[in-house]
N, CA and C of each residue as an Amber inpcrd file, in Angstrom:
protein
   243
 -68.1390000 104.9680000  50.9020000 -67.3100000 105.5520000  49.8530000
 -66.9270000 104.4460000  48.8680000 -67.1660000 104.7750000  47.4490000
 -66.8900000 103.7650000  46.9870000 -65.0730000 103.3040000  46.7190000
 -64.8580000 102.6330000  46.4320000 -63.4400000 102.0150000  46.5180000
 -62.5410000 102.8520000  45.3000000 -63.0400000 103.1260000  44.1510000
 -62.2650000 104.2160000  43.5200000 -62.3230000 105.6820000  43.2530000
 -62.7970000 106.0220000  44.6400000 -62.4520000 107.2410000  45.4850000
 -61.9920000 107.2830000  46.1450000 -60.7090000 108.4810000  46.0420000
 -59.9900000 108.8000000  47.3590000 -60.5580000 110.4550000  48.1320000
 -60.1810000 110.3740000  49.2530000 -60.9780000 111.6820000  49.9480000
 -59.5650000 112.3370000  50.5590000 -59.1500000 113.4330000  49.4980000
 -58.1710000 114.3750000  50.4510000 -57.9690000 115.8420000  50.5070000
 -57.9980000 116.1140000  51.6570000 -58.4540000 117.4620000  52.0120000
 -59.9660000 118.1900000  50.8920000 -60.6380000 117.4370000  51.5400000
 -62.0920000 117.8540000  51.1020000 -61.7630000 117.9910000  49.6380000
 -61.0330000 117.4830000  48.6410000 -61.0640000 116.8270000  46.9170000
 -61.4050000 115.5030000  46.8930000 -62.4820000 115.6080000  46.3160000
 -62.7060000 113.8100000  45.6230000 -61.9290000 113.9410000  44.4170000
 -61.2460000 112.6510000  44.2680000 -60.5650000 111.8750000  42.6810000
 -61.7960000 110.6950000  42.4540000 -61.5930000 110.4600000  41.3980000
 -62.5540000 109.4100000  40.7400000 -61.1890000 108.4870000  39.9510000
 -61.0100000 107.8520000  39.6700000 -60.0190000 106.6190000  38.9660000
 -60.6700000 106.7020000  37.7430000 -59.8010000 106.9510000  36.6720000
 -60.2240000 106.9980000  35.4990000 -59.0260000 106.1260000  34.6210000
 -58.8830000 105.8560000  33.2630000 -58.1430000 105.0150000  32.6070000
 -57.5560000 105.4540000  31.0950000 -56.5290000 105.9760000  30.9980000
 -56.2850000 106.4380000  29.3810000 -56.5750000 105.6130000  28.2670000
 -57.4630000 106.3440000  27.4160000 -57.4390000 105.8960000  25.9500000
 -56.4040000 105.5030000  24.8350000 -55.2540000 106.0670000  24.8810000
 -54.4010000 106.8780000  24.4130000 -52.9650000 107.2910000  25.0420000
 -51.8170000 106.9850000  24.3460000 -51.2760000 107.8920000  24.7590000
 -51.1090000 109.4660000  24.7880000 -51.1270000 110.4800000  26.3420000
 -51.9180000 111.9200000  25.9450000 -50.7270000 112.8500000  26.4340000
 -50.6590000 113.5420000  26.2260000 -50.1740000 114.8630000  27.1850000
 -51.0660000 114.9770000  28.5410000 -50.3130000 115.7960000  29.6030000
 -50.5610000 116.2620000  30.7950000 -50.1590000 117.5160000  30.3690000
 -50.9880000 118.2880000  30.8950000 -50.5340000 120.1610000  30.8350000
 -50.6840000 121.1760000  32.0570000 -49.7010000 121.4280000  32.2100000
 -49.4550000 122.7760000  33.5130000 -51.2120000 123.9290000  33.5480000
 -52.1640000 124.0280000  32.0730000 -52.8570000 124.8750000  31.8820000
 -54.1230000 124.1400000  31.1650000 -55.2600000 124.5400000  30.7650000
 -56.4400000 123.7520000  30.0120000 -56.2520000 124.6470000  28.6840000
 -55.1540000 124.2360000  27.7950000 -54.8320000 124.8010000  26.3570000
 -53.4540000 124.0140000  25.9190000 -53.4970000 124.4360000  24.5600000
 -52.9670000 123.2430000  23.6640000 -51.5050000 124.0780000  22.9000000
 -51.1090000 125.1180000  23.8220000 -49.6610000 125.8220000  23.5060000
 -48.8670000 124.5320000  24.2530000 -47.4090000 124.7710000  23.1210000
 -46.7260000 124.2080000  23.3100000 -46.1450000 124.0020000  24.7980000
 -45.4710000 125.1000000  25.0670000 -44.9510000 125.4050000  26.2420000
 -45.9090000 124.9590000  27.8870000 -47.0500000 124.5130000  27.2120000
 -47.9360000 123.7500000  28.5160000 -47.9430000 122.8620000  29.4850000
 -47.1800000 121.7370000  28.2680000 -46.6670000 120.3980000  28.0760000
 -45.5290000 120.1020000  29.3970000 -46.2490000 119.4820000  30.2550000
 -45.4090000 118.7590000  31.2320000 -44.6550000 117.4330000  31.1760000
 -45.5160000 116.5700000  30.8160000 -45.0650000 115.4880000  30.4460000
 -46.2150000 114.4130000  29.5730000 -46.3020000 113.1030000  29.3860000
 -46.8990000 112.1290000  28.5470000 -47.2250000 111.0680000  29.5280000
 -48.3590000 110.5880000  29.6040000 -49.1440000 109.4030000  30.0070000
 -49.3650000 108.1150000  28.7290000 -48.9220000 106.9900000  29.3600000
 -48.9530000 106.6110000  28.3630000 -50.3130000 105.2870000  27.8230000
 -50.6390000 104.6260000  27.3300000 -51.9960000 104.2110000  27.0280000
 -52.6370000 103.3500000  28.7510000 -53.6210000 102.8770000  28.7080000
 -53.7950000 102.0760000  29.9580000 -53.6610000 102.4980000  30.9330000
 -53.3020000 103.6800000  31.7310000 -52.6930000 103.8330000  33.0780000
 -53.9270000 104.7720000  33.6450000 -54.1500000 104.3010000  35.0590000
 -54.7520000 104.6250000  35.8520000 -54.2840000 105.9790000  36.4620000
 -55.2820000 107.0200000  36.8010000 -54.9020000 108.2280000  36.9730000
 -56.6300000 108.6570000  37.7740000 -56.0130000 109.6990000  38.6740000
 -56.6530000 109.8510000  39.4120000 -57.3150000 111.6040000  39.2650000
 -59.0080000 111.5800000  39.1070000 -59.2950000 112.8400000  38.0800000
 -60.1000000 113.3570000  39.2600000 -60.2980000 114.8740000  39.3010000
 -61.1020000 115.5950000  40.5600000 -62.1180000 115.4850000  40.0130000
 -63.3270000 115.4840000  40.9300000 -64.3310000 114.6870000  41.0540000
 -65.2730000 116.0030000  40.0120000 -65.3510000 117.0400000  40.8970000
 -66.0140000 118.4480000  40.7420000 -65.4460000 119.0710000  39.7590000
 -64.5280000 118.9150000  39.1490000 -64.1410000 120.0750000  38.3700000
 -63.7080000 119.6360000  37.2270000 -64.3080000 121.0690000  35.9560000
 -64.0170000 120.9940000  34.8230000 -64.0800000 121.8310000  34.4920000
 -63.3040000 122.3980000  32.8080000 -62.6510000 123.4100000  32.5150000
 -62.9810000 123.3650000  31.1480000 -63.6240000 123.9680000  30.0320000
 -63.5100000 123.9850000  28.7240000 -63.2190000 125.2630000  27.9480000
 -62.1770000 124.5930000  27.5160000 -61.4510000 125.7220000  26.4720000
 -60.5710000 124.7890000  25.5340000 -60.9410000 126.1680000  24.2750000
 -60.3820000 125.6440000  22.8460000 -61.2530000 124.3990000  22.1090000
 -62.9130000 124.3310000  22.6640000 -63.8530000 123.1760000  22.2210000
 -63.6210000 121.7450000  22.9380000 -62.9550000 121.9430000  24.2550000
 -62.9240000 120.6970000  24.8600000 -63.0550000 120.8080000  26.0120000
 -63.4320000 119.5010000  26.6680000 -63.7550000 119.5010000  28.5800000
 -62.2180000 118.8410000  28.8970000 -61.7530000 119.6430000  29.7590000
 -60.5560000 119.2090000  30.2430000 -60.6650000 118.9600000  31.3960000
 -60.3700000 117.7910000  32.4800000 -60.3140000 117.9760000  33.3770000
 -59.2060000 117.8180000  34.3290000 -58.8780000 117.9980000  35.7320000
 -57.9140000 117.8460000  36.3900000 -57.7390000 117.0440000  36.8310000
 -56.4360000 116.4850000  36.7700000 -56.0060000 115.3310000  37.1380000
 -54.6010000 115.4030000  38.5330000 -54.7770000 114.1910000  39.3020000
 -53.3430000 114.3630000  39.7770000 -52.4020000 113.5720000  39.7970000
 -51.0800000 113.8920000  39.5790000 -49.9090000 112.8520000  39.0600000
 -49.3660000 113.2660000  40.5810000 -48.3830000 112.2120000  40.8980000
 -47.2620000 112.6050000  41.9750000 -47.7040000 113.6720000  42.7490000
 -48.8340000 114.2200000  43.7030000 -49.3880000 115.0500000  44.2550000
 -49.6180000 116.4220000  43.7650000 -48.9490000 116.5480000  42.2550000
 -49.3160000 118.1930000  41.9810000 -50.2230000 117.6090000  40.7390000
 -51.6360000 119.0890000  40.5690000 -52.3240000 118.4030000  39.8880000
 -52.2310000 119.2800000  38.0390000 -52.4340000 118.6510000  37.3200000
 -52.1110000 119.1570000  35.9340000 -53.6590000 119.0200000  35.1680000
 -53.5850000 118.6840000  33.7930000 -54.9930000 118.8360000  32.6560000
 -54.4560000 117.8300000  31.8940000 -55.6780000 117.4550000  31.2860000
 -56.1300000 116.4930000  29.9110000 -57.3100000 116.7560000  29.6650000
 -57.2060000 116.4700000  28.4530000 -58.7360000 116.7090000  27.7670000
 -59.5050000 115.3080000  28.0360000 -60.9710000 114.8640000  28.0560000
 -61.2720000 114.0080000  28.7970000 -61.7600000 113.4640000  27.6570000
 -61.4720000 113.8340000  26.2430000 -61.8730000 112.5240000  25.3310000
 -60.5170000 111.6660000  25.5470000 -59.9450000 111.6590000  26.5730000
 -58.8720000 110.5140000  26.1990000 -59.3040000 109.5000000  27.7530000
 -60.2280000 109.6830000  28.2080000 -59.9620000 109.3550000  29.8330000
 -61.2100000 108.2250000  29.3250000 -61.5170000 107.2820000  30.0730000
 -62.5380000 106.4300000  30.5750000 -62.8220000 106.6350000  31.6630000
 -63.9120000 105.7580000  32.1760000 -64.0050000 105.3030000  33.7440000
 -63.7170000 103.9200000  33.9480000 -63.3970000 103.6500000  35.0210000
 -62.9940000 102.1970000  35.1130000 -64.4820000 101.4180000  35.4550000
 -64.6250000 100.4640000  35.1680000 -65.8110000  99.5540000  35.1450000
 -65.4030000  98.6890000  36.3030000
């Protein structure tokens, strides 16, 4: 397994790295009321391996903060090198 994967309950995360400071969203859409909270540039965040979601012309994928998991759109994400 490589080292920036974690394995829990049969979900892979992949370690990914913000572009940007972005929003996190409860949903994969860009209403206000979505808006959980803000990530801010540089920070390491941990994205499901398998899954993705596009709506409103973007790939969003899932991410997880503090064990519950939320959305970003993945033009803001990297991979870590």
């Amino acid at each position: 397994m490589d080292t920036d994967e974690v394995k829990t309950e049969e979900i892979t995360y992949i370690s990914m790295i913000t572009m940007t400071r972005i929003n996190y969203r409860s949903d994969c859409n860009f209403k206000a009321g979505s808006i959980i909270g803000v990530l801010d540039d540089n920070i390491k965040i941990q994205v499901q391996k398998d899954f993705k979601c596009i709506a409103y012309g973007h790939i969003w994928y899932k991410v997880k903060i503090n064990r519950k998991h939320y959305f970003i759109v993945a033009d803001y994400l990297k991979p870590i090198n």
